[in-house]
C-alpha positions in Angstrom: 46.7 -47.8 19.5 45.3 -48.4 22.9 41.5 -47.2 22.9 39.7 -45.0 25.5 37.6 -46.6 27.8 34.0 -44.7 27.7 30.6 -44.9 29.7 30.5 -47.2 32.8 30.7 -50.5 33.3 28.6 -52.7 35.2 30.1 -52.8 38.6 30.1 -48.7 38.7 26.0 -48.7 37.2 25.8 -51.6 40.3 27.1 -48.7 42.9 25.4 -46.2 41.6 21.8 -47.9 42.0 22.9 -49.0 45.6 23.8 -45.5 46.8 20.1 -44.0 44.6 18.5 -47.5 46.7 20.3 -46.2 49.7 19.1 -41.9 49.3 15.7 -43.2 48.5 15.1 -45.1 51.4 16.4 -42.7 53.6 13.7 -40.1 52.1 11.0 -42.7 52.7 12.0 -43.6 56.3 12.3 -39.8 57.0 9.0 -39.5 56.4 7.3 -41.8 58.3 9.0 -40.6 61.0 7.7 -37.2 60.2 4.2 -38.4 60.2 4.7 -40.1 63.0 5.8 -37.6 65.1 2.9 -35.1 63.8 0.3 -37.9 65.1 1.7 -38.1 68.4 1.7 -34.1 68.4 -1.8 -34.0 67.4 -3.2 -37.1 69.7 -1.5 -34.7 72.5 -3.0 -31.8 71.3 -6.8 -33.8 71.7 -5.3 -35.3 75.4 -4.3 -31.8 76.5 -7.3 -30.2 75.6 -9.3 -32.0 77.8 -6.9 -31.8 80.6 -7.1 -27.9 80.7 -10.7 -27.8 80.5 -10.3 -30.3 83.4 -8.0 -28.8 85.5 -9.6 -25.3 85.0 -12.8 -26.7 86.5 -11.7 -28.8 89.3 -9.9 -25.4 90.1 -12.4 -22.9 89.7 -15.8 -24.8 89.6 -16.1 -23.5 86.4 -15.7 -24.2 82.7 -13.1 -22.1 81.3 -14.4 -19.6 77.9 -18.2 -20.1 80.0 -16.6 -18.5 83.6 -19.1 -15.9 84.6 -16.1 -14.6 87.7 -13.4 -14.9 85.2 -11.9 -11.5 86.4 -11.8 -12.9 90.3 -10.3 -16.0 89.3 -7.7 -14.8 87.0 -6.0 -11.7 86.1 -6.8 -10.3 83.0 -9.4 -12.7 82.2 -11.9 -11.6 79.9 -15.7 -12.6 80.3 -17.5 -14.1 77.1 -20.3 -12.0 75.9 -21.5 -14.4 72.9 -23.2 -16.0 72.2 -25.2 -18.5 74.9 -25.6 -17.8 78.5 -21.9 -17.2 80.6 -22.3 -19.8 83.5 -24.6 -22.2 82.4 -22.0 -25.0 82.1 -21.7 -25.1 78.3 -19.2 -23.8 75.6 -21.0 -21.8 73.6 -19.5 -21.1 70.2 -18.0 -22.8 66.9 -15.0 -24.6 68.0 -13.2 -22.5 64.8 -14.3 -19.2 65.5 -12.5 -15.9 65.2 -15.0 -14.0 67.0 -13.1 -12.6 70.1 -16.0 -12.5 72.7 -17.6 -16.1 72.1 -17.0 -19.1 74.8 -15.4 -21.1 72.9 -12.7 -18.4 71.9 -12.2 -17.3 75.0 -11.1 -20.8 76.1 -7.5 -20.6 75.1 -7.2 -17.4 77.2 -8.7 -18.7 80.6 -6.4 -21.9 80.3 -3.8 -19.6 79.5 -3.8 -17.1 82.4 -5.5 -20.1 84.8 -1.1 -21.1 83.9 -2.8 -24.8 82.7 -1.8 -23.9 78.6 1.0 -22.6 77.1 0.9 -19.6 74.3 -0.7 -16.3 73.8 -3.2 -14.6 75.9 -3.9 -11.6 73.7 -7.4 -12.2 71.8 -6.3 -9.8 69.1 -2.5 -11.6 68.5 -2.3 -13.8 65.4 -0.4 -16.5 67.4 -3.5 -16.4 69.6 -5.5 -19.9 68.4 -3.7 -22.8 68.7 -2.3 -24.6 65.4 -1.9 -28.6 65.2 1.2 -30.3 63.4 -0.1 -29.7 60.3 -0.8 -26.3 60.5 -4.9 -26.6 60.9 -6.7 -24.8 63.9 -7.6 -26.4 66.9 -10.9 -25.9 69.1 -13.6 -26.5 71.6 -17.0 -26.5 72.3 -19.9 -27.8 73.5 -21.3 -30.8 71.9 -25.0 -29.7 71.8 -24.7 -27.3 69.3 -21.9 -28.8 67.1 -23.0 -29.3 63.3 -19.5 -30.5 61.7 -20.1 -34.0 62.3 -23.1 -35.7 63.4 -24.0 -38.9 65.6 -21.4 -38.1 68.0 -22.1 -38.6 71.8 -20.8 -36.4 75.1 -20.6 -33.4 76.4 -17.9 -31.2 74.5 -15.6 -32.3 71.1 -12.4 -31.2 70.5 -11.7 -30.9 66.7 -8.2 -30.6 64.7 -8.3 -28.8 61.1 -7.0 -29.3 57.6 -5.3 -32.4 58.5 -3.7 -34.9 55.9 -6.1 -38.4 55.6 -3.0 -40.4 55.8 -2.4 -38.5 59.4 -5.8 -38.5 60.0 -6.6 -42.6 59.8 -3.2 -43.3 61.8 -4.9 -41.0 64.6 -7.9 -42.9 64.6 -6.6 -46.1 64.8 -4.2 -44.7 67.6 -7.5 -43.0 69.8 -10.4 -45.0 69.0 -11.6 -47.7 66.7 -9.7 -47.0 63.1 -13.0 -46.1 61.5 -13.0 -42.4 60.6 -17.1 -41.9 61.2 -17.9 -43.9 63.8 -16.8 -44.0 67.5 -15.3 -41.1 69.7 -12.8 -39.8 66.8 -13.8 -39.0 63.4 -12.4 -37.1 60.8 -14.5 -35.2 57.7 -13.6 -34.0 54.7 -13.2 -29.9 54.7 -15.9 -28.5 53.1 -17.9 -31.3 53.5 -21.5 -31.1 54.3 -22.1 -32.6 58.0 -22.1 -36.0 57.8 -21.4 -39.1 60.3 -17.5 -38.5 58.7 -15.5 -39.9 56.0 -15.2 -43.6 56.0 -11.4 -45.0 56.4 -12.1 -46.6 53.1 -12.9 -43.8 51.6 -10.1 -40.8 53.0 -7.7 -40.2 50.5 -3.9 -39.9 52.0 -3.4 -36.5 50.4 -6.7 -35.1 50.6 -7.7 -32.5 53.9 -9.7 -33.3 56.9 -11.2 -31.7 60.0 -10.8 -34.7 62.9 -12.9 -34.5 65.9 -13.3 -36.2 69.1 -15.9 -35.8 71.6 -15.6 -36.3 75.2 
C-alpha cells in the first residue's frame, strides 16, 4: 500500500521562511520610512515656525501674538490681553498654552490671517493649535521666560510635544549637534523637571519627549 505523504518537506519549510524573511523586512523598511518622513515633517514644522514669525515682522514691524495694531493690520485679528505687555517685542506666554488671550496663543492666528500659515483661525476650534507628526502640540515664545529647558541661548524657542526618543535623536542629529541637551535643539523627557535636556545616551526610543529649539 502506497503511504500518504504528511507535514512538509524541507524545500516547502525553505519557502516558507523566505516569504516570513521577505514580509518581515518589508514591515521593518516600512517603518523607517515612516520615521523618516515624521522627522522631515517635524524639522519643517521648527523651519516654518520661524519663517512666519519672520515674515509677519518684516511685514508689519511687529511680532505676530505681541501686535499691539493687530486689528489694522489684519482682519479679524484679535489683540493679546495676557499676560506681558502687547508691543514690547516679546512673546509672552507658555509655548503650550490653552489660554485664548495670551501672545503666545494668539500666534497661530496672526500668521494665520497675516495668509503666512495654513489652518484654523478660530481660538475656540479644537483644530486651532498646531499638532506635529506625532500628534504632540507645537508652540512659541519668548525665550526669556521659558522654564522647560534650561541653558538655552536666543531670543524665542520653538518646542514640539510628546515626541518618540527614537524621532527625537534623528532630529537632533539632523538640526544641530546629535546631543539632545546641549546646542540649539534639545529634547526633555515629559514630565521631567527643567533640566539642560535628556542626554542622547540616555533617551529611550519608545519613551516621550518635548524637543525644543531656540532661535
Amino acid at each position: 500500500m502506497k503511504k500518504t505523504q504528511t507535514g512538509f518537506t524541507l524545500i516547502e519549510l525553505a519557502i516558507v521562511l523566505v516569504i516570513i524573511g521577505l514580509l518581515l523586512g518589508g514591515v521593518l523598511k516600512g517603518q523607517e520610512l515612516i520615521g523618516i518622513a515624521k522627522v522631515k515633517n517635524i524639522v519643517a514644522d521648527f523651519q516654518n515656525t520661524q519663517i512666519y514669525l519672520y515674515g509677519y515682522q518684516a511685514k508689519f514691524k511687529a511680532l505676530p501674538g505681541d501686535d499691539a495694531l493687530v486689528a489694522n493690520h489684519i482682519t479679524g485679528g484679535t489683540q493679546a490681553t495676557t499676560p506681558g505687555v502687547v508691543g514690547d517685542f516679546r512673546i509672552d506666554g507658555g509655548w503650550s498654552s490653552v489660554t485664548t488671550t495670551d501672545e503666545s496663543y494668539l500666534f497661530w492666528q496672526h500668521v494665520r490671517l497675516a495668509g503666512l500659515a495654513p489652518g484654523s483661525t478660530a481660538t475656540n476650534s479644537p483644530a486651532y493649535i498646531p499638532r506635529n507628526a506625532d500628534g504632540g502640540v507645537i508652540g512659541i515664545q519668548s525665550l526669556n521666560g521659558f522654564a522647560t529647558i534650561t541653558g538655552m541661548t536666543g531670543s524665542f524657542v520653538v518646542c514640539s510635544g510628546n515626541i518618540l526618543g527614537r524621532l527625537a535623536k534623528q532630529v537632533d542629529v539632523t538640526m544641530d549637534d546629535g546631543e539632545t541637551n546641549t546646542g540649539s535643539v534639545r529634547a526633555l523627557t515629559v514630565g521631567a523637571a527643567a533640566a539642560s535636556g535628556t542626554a542622547a545616551a540616555a533617551v529611550q526610543d519608545g519613551a516621550l519627549y518635548n524637543v525644543c529649539m531656540s532661535f
